[in-house]
C-alpha positions in Angstrom: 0.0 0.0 0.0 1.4 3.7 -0.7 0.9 6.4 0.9 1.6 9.8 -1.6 0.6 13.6 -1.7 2.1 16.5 -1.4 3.5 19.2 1.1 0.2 21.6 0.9 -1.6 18.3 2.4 1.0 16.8 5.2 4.2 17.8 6.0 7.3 15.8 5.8 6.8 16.0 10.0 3.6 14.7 9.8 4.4 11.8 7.9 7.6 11.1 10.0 5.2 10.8 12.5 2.8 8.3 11.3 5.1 6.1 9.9 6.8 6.4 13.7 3.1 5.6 15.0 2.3 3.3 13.0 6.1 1.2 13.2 5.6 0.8 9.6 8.6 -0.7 7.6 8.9 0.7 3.7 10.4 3.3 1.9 10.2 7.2 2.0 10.5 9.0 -1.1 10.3 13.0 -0.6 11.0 15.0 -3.6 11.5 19.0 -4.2 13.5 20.3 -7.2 16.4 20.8 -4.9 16.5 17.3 -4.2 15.1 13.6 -4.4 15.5 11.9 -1.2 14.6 8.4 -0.1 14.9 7.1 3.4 14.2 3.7 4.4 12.2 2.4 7.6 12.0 -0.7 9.5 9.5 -0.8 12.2 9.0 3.3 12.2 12.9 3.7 12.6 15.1 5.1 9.8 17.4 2.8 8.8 19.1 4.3 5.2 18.9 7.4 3.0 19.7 7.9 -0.6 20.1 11.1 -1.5 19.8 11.6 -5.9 21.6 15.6 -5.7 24.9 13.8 -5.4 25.4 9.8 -5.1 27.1 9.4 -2.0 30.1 8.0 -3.0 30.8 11.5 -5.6 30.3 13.6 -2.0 32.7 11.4 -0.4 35.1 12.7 -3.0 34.7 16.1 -2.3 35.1 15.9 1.2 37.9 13.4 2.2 41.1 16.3 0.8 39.2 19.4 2.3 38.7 17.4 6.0 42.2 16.4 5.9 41.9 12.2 6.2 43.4 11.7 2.6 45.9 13.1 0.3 44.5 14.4 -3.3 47.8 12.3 -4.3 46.4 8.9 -2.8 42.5 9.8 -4.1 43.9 10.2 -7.4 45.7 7.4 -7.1 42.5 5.4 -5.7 40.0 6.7 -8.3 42.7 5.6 -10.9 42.1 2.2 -9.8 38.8 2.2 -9.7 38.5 2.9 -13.8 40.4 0.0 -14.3 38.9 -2.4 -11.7 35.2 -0.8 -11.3 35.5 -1.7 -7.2 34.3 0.8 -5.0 36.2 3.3 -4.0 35.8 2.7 -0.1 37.0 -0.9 -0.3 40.1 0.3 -2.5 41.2 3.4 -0.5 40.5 0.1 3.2 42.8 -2.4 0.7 45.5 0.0 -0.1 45.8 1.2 3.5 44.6 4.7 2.7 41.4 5.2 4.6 39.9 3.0 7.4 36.7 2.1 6.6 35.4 3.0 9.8 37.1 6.7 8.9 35.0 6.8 5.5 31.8 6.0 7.4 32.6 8.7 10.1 32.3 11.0 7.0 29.5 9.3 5.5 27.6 9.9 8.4 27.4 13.4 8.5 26.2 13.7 5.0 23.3 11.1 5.3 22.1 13.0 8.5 22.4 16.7 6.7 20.7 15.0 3.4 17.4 13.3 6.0 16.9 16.8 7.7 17.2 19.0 4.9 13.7 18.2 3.5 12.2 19.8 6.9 13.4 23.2 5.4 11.4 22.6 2.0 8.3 24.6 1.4 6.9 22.7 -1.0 7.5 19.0 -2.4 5.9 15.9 -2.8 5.9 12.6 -0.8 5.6 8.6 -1.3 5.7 5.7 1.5 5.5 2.3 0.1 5.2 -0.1 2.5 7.0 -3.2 2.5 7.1 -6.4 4.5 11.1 -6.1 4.6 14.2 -4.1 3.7 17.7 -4.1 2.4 19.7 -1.4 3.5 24.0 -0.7 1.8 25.3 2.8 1.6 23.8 5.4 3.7 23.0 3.5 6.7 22.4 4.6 9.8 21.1 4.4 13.4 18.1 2.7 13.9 16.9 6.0 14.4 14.0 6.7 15.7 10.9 9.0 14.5 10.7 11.0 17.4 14.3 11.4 17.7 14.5 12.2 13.9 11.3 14.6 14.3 13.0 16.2 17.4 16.0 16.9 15.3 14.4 18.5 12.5 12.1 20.8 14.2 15.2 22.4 15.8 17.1 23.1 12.6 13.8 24.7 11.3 13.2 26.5 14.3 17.2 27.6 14.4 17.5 28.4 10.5 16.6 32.0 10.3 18.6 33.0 12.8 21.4 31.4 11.0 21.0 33.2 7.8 20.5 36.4 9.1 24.2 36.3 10.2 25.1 34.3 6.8 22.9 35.1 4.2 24.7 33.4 1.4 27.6 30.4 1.1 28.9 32.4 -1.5 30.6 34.9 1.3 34.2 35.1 2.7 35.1 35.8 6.0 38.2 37.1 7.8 38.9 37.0 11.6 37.3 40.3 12.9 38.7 42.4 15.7 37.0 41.0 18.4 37.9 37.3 18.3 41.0 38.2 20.9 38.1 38.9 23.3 36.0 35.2 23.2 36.0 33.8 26.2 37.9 30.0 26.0 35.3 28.5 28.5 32.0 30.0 26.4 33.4 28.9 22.7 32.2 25.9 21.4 34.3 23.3 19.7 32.5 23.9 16.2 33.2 27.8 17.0 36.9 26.7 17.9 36.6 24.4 14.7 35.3 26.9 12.5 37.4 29.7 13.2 40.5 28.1 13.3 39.5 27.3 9.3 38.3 31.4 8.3 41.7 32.4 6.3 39.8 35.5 4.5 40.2 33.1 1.5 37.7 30.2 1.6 34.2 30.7 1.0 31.5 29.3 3.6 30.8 26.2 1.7 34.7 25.4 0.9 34.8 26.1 4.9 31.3 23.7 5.6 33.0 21.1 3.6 36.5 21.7 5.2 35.1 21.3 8.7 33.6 17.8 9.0 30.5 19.3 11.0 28.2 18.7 8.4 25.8 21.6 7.2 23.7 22.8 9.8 26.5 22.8 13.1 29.0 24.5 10.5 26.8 27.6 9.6 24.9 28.0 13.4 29.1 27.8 14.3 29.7 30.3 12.0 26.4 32.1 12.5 27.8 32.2 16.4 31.2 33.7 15.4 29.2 36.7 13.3 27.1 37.5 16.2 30.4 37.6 18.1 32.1 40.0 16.1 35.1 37.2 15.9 34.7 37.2 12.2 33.4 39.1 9.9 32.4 39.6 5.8 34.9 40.5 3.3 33.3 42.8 0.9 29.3 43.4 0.3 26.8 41.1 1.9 24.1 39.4 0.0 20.3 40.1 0.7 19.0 37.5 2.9 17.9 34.4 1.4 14.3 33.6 2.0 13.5 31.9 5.3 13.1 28.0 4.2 11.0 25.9 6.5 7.7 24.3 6.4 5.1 26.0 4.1 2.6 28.6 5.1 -1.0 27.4 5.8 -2.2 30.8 5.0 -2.9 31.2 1.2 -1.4 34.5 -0.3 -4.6 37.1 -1.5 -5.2 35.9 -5.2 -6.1 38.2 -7.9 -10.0 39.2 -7.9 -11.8 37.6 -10.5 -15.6 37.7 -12.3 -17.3 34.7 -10.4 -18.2 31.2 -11.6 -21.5 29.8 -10.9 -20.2 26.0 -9.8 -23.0 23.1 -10.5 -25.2 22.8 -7.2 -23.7 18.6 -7.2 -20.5 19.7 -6.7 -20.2 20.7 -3.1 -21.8 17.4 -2.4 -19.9 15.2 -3.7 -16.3 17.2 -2.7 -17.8 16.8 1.3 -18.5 13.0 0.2 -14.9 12.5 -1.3 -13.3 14.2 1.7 -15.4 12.2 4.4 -14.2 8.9 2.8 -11.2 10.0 2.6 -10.9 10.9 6.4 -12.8 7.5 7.1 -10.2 5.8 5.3 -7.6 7.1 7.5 -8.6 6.6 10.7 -9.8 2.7 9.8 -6.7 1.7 7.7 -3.9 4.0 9.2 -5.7 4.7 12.8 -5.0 8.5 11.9 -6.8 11.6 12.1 -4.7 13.9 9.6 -6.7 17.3 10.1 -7.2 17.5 13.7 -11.0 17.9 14.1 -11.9 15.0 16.0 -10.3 14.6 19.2 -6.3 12.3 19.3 -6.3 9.1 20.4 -4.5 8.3 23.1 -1.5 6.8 21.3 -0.8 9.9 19.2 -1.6 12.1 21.9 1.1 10.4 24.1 3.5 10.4 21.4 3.1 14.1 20.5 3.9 15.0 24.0 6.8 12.7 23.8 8.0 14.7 21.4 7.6 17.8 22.3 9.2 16.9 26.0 12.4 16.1 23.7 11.9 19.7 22.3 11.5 21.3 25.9 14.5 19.4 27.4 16.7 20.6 24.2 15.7 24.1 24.9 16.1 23.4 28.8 20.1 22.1 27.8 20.4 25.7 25.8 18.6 27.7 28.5 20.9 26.4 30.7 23.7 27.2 28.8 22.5 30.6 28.4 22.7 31.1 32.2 26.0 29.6 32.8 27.3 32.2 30.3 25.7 34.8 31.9 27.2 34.3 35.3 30.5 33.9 33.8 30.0 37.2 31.9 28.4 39.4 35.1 28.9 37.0 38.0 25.4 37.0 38.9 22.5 35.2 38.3 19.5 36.9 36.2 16.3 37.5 37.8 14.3 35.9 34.3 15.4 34.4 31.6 14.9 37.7 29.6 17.0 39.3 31.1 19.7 37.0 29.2 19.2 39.4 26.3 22.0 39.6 24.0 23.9 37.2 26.0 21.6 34.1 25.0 22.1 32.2 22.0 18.3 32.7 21.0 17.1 29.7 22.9 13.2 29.6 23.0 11.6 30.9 25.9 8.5 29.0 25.6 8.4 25.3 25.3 6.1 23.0 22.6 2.9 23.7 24.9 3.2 27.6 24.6 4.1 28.1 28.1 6.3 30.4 29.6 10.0 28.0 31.2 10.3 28.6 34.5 13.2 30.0 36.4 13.6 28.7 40.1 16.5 31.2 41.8 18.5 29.2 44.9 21.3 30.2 47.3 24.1 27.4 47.8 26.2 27.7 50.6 29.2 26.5 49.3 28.6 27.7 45.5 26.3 30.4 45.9 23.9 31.8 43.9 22.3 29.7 40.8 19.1 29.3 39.0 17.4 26.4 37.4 15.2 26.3 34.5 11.9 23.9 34.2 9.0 23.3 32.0 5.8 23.1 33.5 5.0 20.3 30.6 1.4 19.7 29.2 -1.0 20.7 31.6 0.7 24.2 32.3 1.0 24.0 35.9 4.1 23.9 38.2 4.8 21.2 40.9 2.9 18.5 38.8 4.0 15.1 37.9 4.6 16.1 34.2 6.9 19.3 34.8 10.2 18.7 32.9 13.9 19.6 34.4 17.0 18.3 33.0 18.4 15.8 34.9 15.0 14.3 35.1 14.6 10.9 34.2 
């Protein structure tokens, strides 16, 4: 059985999540003009993804020089043999002693995570699940990873995008190491930060620096995005206009033009509420699912949305916290609220999935002092209930 539409009727998120619901095992195909991507399931946990932009094995090419792990003397070498004996390249670079295979699949890694989460920034696109009663898996594997964990995932990098290109609008740009990168504080920097600017030689462009770095995509720029908002680098010559914010398409339609009505046949309405009530029955009998929302969750997808987004608040608890620990190293106090991190935060949300406000929860230690703690009051909204979230919570 398939399952196929397109990005105006589900997102790639919600699909994720049935296929997590539902355990099915099969194969997802989403496809945009940027891209075709296919990841496989088995039992509602990624197992594989193909990606069409590049074949993996051409990436892999352009990555092993640039990240250091192999000479462009020995890859020549290497690709020479593979014209003449058609093996793959990652079992002749293992046999000659160039590359570990365990090496190559460090690499590979990143790329087949960037490729599964880049779809969550697609506006539009179209998707297909076939299920299948097994699968075979070869390049590109990964995990088992889990929907939620995969949904978790993407939802962040959506949520963190924008931010990221407003400091780095374009991968076309150049950066040089800016007058206040003597000033970065060792024990606030982040090893991607550290990573990235020890690469930013006013020379390399931000995608010969993402490919340089071995972060993949998304850490490289929000590393980068960091060290712009720092002042420790900054743009050599004029910076590009934003690029539009990608993530998941608008639900609002834009005004259309005003055109001379139509008189529609009187049948029609009844027969488009006919086809869509089927098509809603169908759902919740063959895939237990209620895709628009209006009759009440069942308990199973209820459960697993809040799983979710208790993954979301405990991400944004881990930054939070971070945020505060920063702050007391910067002004050796504690703040009152968490807005009062300001410009000192790294833009960590301030609500969590429910729409409430995190908590802060000020203490006095006598041996450490001062120090605050940040919570989540979880689903029902209310603090000192069973379901409010803290890190360190099991």
């Amino acid at each position: 059985m398939a399952l196929e539409g397109t990005f105006k009727d589900f997102h790639i998120a919600d699909i994720v999540q049935l296929i997590g619901l539902q355990r099915k095992t099969g194969t997802l195909t989403v496809e945009s003009e940027e891209d075709t991507l296919s990841m496989i399931f088995q039992e509602g946990a990624v197992v594989s993804a193909h990606s069409t932009r590049l074949p993996w094995e051409q990436r892999m090419v352009q990555l092993l020089v640039p990240q250091g792990v192999l000479t462009l003397a020995r890859l020549q070498e290497a690709l020479a043999l593979q014209g003449e004996t058609g093996k793959k390249l990652k079992a002749i670079l293992a046999e000659k002693g160039f590359l570990p295979q365990k090496e190559w699949e460090r690499v590979l890694a990143v790329e087949v995570a960037e490729a599964m989460y880049r779809p969550f920034r697609w506006r539009t696109g179209r998707y297909r699940f076939v299920s299948q009663p097994s699968v075979e898996v070869a390049d590109g594997t990964i995990g088992p990873l889990g929907a939620e964990s995969l949904l978790m995932e993407g939802i962040r990098r959506v949520d963190e995008w924008p931010r990221i290109r407003e400091n780095i609008p374009s991968p076309a740009m150049v950066f040089r190491i800016g007058s206040r990168a003597g000033q970065l504080n060792p024990k606030q920097i982040e090893p991607g930060e550290v990573r990235m600017l020890d690469l930013v030689d006013g020379k390399r462009t931000v995608q010969e620096l993402l490919d340089a770095s071995g972060l993949g995509e998304f850490e490289a720029m929000r590393s980068l995005a960091a060290l712009v908002g720092a002042g420790a680098i900054s743009p050599i010559g004029p910076v590009p206009a934003p690029a539009p914010v990608e993530g998941p398409p608008a639900r609002a339609a834009a005004p259309l033009p005003v055109r001379s009505a139509v008189a529609l046949p009187s049948w029609l309405p009844r027969v488009a509420w006919g086809l869509m009530a089927a098509w809603l029955v169908a759902n919740l009998v063959i895939f237990r699912a209620e895709p628009l929302g209006i009759f009440p969750l069942s308990a199973a997808r209820g459960a697993s949305l809040d799983r979710v987004r208790s993954l979301r608040a405990r991400a944004d608890l881990a930054e939070l916290s971070r945020d505060l620990e920063r702050y007391a190293a910067t002004t050796g106090d504690v703040p009152a609220s968490l807005e009062a991190l300001g410009t000192l935060g790294r833009g960590a949300r301030l609500r969590d999935p429910w729409g409430h406000p995190y908590q802060v929860r000020r203490s006095v230690d006598p041996t450490l002092g001062p120090a605050v703690r940040v919570f989540s009051a979880g689903p029902d909204g209310r603090m000192g209930t069973p379901d409010d979230i803290a890190l360190g919570d099991g």
